[in-house]
C-alpha positions in Angstrom: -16.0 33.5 -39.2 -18.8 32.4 -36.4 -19.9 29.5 -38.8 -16.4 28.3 -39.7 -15.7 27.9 -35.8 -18.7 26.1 -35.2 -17.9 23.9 -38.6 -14.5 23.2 -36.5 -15.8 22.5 -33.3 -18.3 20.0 -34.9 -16.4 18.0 -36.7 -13.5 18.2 -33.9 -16.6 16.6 -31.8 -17.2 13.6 -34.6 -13.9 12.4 -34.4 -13.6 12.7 -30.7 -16.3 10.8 -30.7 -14.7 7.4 -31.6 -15.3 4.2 -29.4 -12.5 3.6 -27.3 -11.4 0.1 -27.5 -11.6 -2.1 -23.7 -9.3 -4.6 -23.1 -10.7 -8.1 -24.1 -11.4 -11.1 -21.4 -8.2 -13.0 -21.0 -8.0 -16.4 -21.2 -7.0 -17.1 -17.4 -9.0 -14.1 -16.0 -8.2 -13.7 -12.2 -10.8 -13.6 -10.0 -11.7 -10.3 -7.8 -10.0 -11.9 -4.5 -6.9 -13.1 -6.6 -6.4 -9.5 -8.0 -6.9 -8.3 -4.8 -4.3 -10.3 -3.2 -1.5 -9.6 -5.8 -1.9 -6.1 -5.7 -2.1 -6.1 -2.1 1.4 -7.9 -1.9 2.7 -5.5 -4.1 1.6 -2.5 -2.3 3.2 -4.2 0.4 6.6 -5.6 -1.4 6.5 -1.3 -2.4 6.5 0.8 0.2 8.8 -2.1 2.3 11.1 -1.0 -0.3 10.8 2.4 -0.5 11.0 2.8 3.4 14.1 0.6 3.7 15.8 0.9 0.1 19.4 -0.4 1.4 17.8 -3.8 3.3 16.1 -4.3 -0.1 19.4 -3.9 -1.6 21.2 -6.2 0.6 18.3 -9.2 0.7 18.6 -8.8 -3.3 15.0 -10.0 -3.3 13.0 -8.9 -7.0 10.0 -7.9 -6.0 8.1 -9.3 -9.6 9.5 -12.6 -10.0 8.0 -13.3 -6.3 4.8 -12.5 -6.9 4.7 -14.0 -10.3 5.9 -17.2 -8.2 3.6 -17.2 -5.3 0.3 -16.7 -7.3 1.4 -19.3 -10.1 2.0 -17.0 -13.0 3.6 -14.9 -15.3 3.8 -10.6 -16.0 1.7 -11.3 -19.5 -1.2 -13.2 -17.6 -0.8 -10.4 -14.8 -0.5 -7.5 -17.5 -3.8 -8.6 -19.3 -5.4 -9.1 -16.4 -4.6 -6.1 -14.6 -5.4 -3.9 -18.3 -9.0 -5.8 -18.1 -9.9 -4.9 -15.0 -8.5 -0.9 -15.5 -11.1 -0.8 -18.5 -13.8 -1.5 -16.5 -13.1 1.2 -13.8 -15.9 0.2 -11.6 -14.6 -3.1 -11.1 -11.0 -1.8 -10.7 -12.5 0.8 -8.2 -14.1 -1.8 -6.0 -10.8 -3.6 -6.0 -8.5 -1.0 -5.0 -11.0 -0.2 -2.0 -10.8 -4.1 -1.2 -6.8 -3.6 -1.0 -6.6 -0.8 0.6 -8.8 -2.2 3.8 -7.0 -5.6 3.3 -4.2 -3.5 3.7 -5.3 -1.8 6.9 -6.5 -4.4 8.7 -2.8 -5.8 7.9 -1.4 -2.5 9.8 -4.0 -2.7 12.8 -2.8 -6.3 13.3 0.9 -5.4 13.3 0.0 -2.7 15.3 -1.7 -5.1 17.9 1.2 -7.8 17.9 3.7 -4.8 18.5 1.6 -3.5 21.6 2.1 -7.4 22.8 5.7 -7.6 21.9 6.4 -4.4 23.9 4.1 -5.4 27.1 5.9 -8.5 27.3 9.5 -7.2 26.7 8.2 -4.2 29.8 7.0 -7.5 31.9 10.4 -9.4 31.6 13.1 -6.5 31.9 11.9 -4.1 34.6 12.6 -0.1 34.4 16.1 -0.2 36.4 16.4 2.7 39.1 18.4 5.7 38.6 21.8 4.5 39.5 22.8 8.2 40.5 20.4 9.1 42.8 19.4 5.6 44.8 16.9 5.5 46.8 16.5 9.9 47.2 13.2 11.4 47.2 13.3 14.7 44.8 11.5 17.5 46.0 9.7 20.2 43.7 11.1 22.5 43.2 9.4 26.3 44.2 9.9 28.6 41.9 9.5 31.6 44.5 12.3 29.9 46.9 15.8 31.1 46.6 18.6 28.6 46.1 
């Protein structure tokens, strides 16, 4: 019974075995920056539409055919490009980690033109007084003190 498992397990390792097949070069292969640049847009063109689904809606923009217009191309050329670089994982890895810092340093400069956008609107429209109680000094209140 022993040897009849191992038999098993043996061949069950030959044919696991098998070379896996990579995705061949194709002929208008991207380079690195380009990849990185498409996929960064559509991380981007992604989660602006899955935080704000009904403004995607009603701008009726589709996502794909913008991309495939702004970078010159078409889903087959982005498909076989894309299926290239997954088969050579180390590549793919190095750009995903390219993306996602292009992609932060995207946040951290939205982050620093909102700062400006809300200094500027606190410069131009000042904090109005309290229009109930003009000019009248609070005092603390002691928590000891009857009222």
């Amino acid at each position: 019974m022993k040897i009849l498992i191992s038999i098993l397990l043996l061949i069950g390792c030959l044919f696991s075995c098998t070379s896996v097949e990579r995705s061949k070069k194709p002929e208008r292969l991207y380079s690195e920056e380009k990849m990185v640049d498409i996929m960064t847009d559509i991380y981007i063109m992604e989660s602006a539409i899955s935080s704000n689904k009904r403004a995607y809606e009603e701008t009726n923009i589709q996502p794909s055919p913008y991309i495939y217009k702004k970078y010159n191309t078409d889903s087959l050329q982005f498909q076989e490009n894309l299926f290239y670089y997954l088969d050579r994982i180390e590549k793919y890895q190095s750009l995903m980690e390219r993306v996602e810092k292009k992609v932060e340093v995207l946040k951290d400069s939205l982050a620093v033109r909102q700062e400006r956008i809300n200094q500027q609107y606190s410069e131009e429209k000042p904090i109005p007084k309290d229009s109930i109680l003009p000019d009248i000094q609070l005092r603390e209140l002691d928590p000891d003190e009857e009222y």
